[in-house]
N, C-alpha and C positions, 0 to 999 in steps of 0.2 A: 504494500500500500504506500502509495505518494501522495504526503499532505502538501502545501502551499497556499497560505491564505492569497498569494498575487495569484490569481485563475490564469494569468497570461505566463507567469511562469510556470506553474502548474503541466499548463500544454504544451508549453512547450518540453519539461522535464520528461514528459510520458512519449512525444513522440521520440525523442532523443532516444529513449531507452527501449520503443519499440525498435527504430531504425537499427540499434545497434545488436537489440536480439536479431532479428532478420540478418543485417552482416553477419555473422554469426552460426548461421546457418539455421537458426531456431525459429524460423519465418514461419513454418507449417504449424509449429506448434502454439503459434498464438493465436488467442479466441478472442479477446475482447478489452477494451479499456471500459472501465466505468467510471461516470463522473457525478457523486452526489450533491442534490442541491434539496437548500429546505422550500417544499412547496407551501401553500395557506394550508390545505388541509393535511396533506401527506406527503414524506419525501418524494422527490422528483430523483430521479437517474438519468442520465443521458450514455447508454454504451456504444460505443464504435466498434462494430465485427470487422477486422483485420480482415476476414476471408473475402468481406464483398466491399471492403472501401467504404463504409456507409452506418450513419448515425442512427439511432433509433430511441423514443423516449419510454421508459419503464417508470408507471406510479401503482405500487401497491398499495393497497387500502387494509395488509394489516388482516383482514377478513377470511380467511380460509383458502389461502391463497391467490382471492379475486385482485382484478387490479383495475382502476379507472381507466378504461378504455374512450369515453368523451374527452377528458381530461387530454388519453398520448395523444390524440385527433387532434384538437384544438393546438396543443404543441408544436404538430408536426405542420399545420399550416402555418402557424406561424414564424416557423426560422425552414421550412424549405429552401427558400433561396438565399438562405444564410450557410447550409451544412447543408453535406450530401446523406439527402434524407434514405434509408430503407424504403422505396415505394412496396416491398413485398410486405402484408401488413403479416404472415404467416410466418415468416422469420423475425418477429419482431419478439424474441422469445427474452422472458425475463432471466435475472440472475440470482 
């Protein structure tokens, strides 16, 4: 786990450390960064799957494993064209 209250170093620490597993030869073996953020009602996740290049947002509600599905939606329209969003909403699988 990589903490960093500056968010702008933060990502950049995590890609650094992705890039250099990948030199490394451990490229196959990575799944995913995750980035927690506090939501109003529930934390908010933002994870990046190394395998498809592509963001996706994760809010669980905590509830028997349910997770706020309006909530990633709303998310996801809103920074689309900010982050290369997961359009497959089936790989959009929590952690």
């Amino acid at each position: 786990m990589i903490e960093d209250p500056d968010f702008e170093d933060l990502v950049t620490t995590v890609h650094l450390v992705g890039s250099e597993l990948q030199a490394r030869g451990f490229g196959p073996q990575l799944l995913a960064a995750i980035f927690k953020f506090e939501g109003a009602k529930h934390p908010v996740f933002w994870i990046y799957g190394y395998k498809r290049g592509a963001f996706w947002p994760f809010i669980p509600t905590g509830k028997d494993g349910a997770r706020d599905n309006a909530e990633e939606l709303e998310l996801k329209a809103k920074l689309e064209h900010e982050l290369p969003i997961e359009q497959d909403l089936s790989r959009w699988f929590g952690m």
